[in-house]
PAMAR-852441 format. One record per atom (N, C-alpha, C, CB): x, y, z; residue in three letters; atom name. Coordinates in steps of 0.1 Angstrom, whole numbers, always signed. Glycine has a CB too. Example, Ala and Ser with C-alpha at 12.3 -4.5 7.8 and 13.67 -1.06 7.14 Angstrom:
PAMAR-852441
+132 / -57 / +78 / ala / N
+123 / -45 / +78 / ala / CA
+132 / -33 / +78 / ala / C
+113 / -45 / +90 / ala / CB
+128 / -22 / +71 / ser / N
+137 / -11 / +71 / ser / CA
+129 / +0 / +79 / ser / C
+141 / -6 / +57 / ser / CB
//
This chain:
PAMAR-852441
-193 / +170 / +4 / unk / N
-198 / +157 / +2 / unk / CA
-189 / +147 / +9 / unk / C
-199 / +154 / -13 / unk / CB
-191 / +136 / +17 / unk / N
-185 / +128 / +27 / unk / CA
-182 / +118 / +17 / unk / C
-193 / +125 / +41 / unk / CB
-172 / +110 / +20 / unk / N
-168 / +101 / +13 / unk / CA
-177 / +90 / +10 / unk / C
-159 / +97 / +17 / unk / CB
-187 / +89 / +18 / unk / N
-199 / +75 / +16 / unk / CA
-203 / +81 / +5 / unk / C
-213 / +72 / +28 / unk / CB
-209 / +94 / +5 / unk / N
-220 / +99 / -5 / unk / CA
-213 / +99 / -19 / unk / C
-226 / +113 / -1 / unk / CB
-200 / +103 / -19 / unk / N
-197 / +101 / -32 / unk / CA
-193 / +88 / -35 / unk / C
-189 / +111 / -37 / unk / CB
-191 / +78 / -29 / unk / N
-189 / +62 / -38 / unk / CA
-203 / +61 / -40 / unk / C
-180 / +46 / -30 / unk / CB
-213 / +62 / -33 / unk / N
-228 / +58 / -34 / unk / CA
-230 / +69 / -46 / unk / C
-239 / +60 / -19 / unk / CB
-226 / +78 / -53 / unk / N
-228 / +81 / -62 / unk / CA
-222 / +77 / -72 / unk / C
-229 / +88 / -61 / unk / CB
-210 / +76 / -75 / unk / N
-202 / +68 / -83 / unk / CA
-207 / +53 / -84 / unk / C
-188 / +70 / -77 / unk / CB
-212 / +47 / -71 / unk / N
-219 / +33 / -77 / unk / CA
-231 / +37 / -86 / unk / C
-223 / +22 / -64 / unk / CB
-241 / +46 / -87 / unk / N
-247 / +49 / -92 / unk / CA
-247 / +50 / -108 / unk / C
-248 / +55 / -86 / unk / CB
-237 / +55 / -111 / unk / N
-231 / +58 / -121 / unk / CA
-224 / +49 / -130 / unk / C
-225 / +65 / -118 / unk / CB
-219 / +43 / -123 / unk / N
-218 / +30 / -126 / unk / CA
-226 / +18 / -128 / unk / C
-212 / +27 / -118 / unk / CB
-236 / +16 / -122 / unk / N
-247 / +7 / -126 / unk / CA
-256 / +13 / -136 / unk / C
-256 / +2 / -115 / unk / CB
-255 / +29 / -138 / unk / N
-263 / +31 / -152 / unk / CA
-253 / +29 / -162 / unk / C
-269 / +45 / -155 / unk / CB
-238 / +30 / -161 / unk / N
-229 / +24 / -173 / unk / CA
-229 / +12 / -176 / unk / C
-217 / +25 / -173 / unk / CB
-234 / +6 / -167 / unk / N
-235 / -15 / -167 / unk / CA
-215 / -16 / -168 / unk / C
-248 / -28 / -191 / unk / CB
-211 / -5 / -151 / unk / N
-197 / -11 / -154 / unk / CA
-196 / -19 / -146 / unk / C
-185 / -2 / -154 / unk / CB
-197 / -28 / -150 / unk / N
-188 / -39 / -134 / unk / CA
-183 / -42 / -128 / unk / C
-185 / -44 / -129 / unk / CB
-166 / -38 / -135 / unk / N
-157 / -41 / -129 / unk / CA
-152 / -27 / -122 / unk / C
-148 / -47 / -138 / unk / CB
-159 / -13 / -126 / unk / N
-158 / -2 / -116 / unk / CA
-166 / -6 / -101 / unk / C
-165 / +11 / -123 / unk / CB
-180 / -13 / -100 / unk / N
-188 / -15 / -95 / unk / CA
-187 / -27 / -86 / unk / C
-196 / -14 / -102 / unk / CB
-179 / -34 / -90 / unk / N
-173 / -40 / -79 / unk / CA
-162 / -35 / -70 / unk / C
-170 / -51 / -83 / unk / CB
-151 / -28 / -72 / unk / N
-143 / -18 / -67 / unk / CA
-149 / -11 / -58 / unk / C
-138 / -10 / -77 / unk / CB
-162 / -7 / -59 / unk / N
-166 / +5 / -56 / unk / CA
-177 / +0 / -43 / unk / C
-172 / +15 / -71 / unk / CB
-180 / -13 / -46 / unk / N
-187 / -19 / -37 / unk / CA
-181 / -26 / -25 / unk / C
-194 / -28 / -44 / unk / CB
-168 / -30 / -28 / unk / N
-159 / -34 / -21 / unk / CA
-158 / -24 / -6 / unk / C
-147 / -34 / -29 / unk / CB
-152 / -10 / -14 / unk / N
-153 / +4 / -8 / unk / CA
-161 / +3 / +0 / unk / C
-157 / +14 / -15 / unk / CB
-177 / +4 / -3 / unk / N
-184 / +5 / +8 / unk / CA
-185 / -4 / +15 / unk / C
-193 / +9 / +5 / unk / CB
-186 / -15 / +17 / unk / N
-182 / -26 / +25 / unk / CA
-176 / -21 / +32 / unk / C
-175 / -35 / +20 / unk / CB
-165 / -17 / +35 / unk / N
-156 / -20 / +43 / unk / CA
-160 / -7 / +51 / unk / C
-140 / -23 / +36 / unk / CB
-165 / +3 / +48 / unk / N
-167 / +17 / +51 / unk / CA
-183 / +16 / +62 / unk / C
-168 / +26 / +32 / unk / CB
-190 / +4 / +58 / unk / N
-199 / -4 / +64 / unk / CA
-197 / -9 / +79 / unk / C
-201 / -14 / +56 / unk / CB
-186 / -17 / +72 / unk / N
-181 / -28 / +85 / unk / CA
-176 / -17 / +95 / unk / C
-167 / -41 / +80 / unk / CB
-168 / -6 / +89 / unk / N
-165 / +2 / +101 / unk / CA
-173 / +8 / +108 / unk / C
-158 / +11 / +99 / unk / CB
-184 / +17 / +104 / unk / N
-197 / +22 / +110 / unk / CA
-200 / +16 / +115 / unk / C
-208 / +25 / +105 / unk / CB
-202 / +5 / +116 / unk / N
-213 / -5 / +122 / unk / CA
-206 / -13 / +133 / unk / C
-218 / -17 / +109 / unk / CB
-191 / -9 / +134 / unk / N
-180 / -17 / +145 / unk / CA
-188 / -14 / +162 / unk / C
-159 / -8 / +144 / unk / CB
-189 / -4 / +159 / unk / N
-195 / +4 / +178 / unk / CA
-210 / +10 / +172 / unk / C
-180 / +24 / +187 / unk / CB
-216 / +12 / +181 / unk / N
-230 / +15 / +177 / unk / CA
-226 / +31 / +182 / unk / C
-244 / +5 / +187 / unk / CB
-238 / +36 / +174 / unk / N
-235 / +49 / +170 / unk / CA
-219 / +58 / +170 / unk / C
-243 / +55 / +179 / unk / CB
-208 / +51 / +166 / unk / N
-194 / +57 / +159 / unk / CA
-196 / +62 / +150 / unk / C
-183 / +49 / +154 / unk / CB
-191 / +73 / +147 / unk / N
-193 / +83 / +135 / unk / CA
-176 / +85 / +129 / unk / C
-202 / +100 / +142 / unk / CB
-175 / +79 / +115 / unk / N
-164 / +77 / +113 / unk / CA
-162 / +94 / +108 / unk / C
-160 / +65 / +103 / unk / CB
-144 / +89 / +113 / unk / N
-135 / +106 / +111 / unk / CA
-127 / +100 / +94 / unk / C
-117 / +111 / +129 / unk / CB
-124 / +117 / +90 / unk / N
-115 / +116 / +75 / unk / CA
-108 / +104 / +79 / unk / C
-103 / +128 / +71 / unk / CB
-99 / +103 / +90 / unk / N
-86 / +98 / +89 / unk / CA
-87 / +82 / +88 / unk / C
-78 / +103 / +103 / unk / CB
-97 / +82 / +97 / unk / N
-107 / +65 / +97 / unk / CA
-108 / +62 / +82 / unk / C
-125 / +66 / +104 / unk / CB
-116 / +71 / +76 / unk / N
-120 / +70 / +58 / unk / CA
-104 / +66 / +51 / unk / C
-127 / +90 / +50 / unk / CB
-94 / +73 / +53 / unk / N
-83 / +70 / +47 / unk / CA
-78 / +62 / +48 / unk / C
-77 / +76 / +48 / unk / CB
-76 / +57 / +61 / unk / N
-70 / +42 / +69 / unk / CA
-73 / +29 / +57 / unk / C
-81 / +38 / +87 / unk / CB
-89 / +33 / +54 / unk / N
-96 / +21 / +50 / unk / CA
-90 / +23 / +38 / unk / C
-111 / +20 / +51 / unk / CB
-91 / +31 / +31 / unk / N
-90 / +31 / +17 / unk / CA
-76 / +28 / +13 / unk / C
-95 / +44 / +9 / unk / CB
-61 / +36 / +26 / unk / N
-51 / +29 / +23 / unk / CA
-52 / +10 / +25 / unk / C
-39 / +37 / +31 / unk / CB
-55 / +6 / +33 / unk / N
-56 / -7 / +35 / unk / CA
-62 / -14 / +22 / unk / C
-64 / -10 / +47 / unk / CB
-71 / -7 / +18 / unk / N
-72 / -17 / +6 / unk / CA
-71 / -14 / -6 / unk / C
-82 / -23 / +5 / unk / CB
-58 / +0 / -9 / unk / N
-49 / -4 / -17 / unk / CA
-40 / -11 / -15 / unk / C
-45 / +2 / -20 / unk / CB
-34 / -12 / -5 / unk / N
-26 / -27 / -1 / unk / CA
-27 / -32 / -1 / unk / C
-21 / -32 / +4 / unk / CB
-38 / -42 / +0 / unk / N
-45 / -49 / -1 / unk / CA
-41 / -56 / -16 / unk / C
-57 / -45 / +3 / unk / CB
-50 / -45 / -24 / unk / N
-51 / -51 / -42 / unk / CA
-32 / -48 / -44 / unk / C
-66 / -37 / -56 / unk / CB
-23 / -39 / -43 / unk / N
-12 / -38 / -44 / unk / CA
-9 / -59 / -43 / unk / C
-6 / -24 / -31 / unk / CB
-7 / -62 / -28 / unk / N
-2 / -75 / -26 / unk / CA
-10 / -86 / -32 / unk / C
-1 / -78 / -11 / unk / CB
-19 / -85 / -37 / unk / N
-28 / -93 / -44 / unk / CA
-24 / -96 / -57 / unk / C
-42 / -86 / -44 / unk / CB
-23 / -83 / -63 / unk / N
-17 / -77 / -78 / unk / CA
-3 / -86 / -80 / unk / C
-13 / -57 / -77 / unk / CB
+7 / -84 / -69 / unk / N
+18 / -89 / -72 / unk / CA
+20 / -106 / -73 / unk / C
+26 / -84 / -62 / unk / CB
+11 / -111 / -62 / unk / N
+13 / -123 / -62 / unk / CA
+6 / -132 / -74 / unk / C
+9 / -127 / -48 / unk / CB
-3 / -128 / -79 / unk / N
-6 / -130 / -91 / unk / CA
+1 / -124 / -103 / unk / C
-18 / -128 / -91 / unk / CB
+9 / -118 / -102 / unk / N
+15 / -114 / -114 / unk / CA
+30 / -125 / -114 / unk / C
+17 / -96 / -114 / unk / CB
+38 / -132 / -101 / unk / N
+42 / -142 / -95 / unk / CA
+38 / -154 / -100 / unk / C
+40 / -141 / -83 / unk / CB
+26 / -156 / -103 / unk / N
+20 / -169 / -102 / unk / CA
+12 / -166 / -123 / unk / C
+3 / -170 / -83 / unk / CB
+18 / -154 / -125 / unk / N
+13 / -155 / -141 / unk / CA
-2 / -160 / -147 / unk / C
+22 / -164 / -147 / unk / CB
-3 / -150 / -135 / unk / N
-19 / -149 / -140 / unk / CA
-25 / -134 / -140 / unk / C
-29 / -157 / -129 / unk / CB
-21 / -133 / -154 / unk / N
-24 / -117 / -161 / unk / CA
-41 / -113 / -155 / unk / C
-22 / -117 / -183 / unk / CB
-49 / -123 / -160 / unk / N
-62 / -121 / -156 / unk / CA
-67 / -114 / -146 / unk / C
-66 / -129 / -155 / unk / CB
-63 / -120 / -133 / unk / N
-63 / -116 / -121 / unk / CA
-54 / -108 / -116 / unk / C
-64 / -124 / -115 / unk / CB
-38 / -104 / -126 / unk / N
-31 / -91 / -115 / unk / CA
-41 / -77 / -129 / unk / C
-1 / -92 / -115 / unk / CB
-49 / -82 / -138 / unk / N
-51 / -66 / -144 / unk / CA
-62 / -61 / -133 / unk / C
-59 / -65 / -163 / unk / CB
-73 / -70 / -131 / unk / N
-82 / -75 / -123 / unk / CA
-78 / -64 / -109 / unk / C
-80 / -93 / -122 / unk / CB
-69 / -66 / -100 / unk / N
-66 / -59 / -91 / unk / CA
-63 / -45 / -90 / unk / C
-58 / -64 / -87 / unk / CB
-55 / -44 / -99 / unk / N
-45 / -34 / -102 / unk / CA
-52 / -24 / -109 / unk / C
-34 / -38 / -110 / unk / CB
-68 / -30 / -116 / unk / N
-79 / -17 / -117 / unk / CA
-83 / -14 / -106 / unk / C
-93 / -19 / -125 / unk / CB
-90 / -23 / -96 / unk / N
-96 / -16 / -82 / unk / CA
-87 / -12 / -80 / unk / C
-102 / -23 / -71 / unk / CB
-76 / -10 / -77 / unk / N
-65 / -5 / -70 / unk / CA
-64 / +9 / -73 / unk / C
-53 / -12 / -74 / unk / CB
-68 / +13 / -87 / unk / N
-67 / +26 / -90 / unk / CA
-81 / +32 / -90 / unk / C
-60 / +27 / -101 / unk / CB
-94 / +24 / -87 / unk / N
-104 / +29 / -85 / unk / CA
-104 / +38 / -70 / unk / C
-112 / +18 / -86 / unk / CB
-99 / +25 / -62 / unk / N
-100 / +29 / -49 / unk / CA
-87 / +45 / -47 / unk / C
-96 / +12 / -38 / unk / CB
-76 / +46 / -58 / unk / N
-69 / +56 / -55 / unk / CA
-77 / +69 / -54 / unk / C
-59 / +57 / -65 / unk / CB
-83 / +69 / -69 / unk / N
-95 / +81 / -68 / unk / CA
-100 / +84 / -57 / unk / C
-106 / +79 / -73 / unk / CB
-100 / +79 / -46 / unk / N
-108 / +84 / -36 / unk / CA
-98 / +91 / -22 / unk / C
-119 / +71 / -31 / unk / CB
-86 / +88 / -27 / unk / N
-72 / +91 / -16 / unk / CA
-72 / +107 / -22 / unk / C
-53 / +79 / -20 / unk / CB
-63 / +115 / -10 / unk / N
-61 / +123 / -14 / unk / CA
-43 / +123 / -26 / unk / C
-64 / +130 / -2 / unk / CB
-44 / +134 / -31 / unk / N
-34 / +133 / -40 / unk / CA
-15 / +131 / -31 / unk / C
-36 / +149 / -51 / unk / CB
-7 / +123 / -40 / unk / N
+2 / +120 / -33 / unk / CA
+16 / +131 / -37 / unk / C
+4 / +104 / -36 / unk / CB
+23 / +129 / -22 / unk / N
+32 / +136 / -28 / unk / CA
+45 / +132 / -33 / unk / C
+34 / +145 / -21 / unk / CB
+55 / +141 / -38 / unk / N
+64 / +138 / -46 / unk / CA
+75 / +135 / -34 / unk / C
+67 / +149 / -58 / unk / CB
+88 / +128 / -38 / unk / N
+98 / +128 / -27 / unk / CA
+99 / +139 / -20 / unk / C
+111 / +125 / -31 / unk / CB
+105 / +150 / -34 / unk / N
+112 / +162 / -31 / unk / CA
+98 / +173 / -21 / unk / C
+119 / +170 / -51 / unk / CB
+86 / +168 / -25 / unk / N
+80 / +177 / -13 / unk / CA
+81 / +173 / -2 / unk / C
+69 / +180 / -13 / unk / CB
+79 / +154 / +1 / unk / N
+79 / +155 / +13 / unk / CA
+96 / +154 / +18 / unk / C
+68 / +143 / +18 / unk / CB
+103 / +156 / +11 / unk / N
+119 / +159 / +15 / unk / CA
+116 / +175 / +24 / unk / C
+131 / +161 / -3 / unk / CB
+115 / +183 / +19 / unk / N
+112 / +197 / +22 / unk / CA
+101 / +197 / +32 / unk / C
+106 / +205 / +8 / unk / CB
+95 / +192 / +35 / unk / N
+82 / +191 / +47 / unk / CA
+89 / +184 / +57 / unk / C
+68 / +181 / +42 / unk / CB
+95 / +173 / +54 / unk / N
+106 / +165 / +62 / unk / CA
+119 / +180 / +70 / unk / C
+117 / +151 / +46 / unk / CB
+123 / +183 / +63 / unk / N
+129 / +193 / +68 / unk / CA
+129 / +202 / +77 / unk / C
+131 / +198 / +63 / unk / CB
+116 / +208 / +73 / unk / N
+112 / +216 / +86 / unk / CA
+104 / +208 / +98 / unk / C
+103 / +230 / +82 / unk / CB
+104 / +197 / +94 / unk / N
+95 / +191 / +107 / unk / CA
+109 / +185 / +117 / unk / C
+82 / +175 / +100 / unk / CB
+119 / +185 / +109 / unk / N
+134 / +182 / +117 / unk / CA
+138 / +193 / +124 / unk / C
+147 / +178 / +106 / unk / CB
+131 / +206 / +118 / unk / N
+134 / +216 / +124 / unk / CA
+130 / +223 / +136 / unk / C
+133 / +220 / +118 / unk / CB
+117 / +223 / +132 / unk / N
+106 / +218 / +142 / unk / CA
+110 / +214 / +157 / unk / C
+98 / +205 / +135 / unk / CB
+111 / +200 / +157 / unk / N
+119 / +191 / +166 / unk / CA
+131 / +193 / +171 / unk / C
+120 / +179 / +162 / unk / CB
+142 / +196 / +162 / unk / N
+152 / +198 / +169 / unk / CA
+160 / +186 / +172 / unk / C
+147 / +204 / +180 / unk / CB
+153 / +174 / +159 / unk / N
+160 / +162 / +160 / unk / CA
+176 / +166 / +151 / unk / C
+149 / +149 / +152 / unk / CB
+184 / +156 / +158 / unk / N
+199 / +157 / +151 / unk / CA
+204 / +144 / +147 / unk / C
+211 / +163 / +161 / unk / CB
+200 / +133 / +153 / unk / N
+203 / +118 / +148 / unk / CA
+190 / +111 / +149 / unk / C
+214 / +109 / +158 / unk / CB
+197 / +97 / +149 / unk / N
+186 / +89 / +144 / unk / CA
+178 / +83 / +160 / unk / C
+194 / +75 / +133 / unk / CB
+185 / +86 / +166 / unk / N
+178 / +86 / +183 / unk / CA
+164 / +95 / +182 / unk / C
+190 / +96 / +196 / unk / CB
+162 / +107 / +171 / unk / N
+149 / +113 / +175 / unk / CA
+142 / +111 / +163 / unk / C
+150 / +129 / +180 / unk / CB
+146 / +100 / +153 / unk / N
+137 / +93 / +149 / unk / CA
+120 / +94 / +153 / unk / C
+142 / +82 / +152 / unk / CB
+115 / +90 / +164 / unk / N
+101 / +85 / +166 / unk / CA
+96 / +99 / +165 / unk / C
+98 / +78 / +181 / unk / CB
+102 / +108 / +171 / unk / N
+97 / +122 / +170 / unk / CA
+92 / +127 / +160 / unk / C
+105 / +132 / +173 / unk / CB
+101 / +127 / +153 / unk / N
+101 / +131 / +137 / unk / CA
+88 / +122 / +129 / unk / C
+119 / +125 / +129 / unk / CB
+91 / +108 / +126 / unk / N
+76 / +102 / +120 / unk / CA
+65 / +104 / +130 / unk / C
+77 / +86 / +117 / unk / CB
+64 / +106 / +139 / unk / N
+51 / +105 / +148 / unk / CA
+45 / +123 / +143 / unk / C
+57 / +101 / +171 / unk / CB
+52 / +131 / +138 / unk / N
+50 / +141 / +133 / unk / CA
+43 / +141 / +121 / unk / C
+60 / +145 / +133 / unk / CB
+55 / +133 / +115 / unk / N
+54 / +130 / +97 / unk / CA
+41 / +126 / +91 / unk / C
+62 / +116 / +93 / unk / CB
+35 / +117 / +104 / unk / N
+25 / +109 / +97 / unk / CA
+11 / +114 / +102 / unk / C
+28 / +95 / +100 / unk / CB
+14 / +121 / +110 / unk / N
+0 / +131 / +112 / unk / CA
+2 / +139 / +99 / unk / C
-1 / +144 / +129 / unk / CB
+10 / +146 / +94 / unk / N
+13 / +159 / +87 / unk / CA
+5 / +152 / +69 / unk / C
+37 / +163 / +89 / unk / CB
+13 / +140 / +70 / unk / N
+11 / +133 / +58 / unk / CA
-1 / +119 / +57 / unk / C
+27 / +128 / +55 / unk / CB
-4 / +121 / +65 / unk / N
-17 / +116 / +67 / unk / CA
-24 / +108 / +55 / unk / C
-26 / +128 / +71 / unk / CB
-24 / +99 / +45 / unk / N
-31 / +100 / +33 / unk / CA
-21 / +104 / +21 / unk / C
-42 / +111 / +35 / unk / CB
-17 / +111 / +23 / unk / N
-10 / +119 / +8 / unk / CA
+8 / +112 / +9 / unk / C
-10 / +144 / +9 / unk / CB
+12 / +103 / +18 / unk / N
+26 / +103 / +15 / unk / CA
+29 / +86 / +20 / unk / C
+35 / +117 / +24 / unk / CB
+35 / +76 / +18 / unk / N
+35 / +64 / +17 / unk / CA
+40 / +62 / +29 / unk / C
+42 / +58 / +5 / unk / CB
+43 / +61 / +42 / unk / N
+51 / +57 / +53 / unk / CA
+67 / +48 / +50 / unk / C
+39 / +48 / +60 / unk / CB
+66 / +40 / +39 / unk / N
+80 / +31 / +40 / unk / CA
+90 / +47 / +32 / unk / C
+80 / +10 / +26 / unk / CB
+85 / +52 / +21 / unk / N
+90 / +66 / +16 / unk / CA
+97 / +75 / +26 / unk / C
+78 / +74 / +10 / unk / CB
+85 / +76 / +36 / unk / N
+89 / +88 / +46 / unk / CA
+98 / +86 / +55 / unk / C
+79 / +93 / +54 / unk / CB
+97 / +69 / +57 / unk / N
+110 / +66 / +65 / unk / CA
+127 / +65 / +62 / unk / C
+107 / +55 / +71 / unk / CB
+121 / +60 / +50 / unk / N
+139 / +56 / +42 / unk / CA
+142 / +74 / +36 / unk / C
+138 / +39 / +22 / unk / CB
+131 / +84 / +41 / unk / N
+135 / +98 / +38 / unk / CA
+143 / +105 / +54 / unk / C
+118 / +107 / +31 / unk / CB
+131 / +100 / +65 / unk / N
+136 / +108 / +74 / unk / CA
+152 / +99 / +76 / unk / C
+124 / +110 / +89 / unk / CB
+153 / +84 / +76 / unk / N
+166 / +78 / +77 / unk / CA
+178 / +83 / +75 / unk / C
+166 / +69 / +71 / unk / CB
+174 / +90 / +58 / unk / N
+186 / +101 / +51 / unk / CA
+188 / +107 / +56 / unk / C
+186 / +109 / +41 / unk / CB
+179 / +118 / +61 / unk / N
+182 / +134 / +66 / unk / CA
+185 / +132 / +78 / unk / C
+169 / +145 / +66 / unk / CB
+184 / +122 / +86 / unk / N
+190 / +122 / +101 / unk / CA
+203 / +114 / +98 / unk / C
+178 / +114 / +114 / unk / CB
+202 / +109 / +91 / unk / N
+217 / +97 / +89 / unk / CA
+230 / +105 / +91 / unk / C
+220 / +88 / +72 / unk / CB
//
């Protein structure tokens, strides 16, 4: 099942619960999942495309979330910080330091990096490898360690 079909089911499901605040989350989703299809005529979006979007707008509600929680307005950072975990549901699962420490490792190995000069090597690796499942600022202040 492709990721359209299951939020279009989950909105489904959602409008027979009369949830709304799932159903807007979830509408958002497709939106944006819209706007991409629809960028080039006949583009047929890839996983990686699907993921792009859905990290973007957890960052999105993440920087949203904060600045209203800044500005003390509980309403609107709970408000975010549900879509935020609506939209997680649809990411693949994340990993822990210590795995991508260990993944980090042999991808240093891999390479044959020894300082921080083969840096680019190493994330340009990282982030194919971790694609979705691992935070990029994480993976860098990780490979920073292991090459430091």
């Amino acid at each position: 099942m492709t990721l359209e079909e299951r939020i279009n089911a989950c909105i489904k499901e959602s409008m027979l619960a009369r949830d709304q605040k799932r159903l807007a989350a979830l509408r958002a989703v497709k939106s944006e999942l819209l706007l991409l299809k629809t960028k080039e005529a006949g583009h047929v979006i890839t996983s990686q495309e699907e993921i792009a979007v859905l990290q973007k707008l957890v960052k999105q509600r993440k920087e949203s979330a904060l600045m209203y929680k800044d500005q003390n307005r509980e309403d609107l950072f709970e408000e975010e910080t549900f879509q935020q975990h609506v939209i997680e549901e649809f990411l693949p699962a994340q990993l822990s330091e210590d795995e991508i420490k260990e993944q980090l490792k042999a991808i240093i190995m891999e390479t044959g990096a020894s300082s921080m000069k083969d840096m680019g090597k190493v994330m340009k690796l990282a982030q194919e490898k971790f694609q979705g499942s691992a935070d990029n600022k994480i993976v860098s202040s990780l490979v920073k360690e292991l090459l430091g």
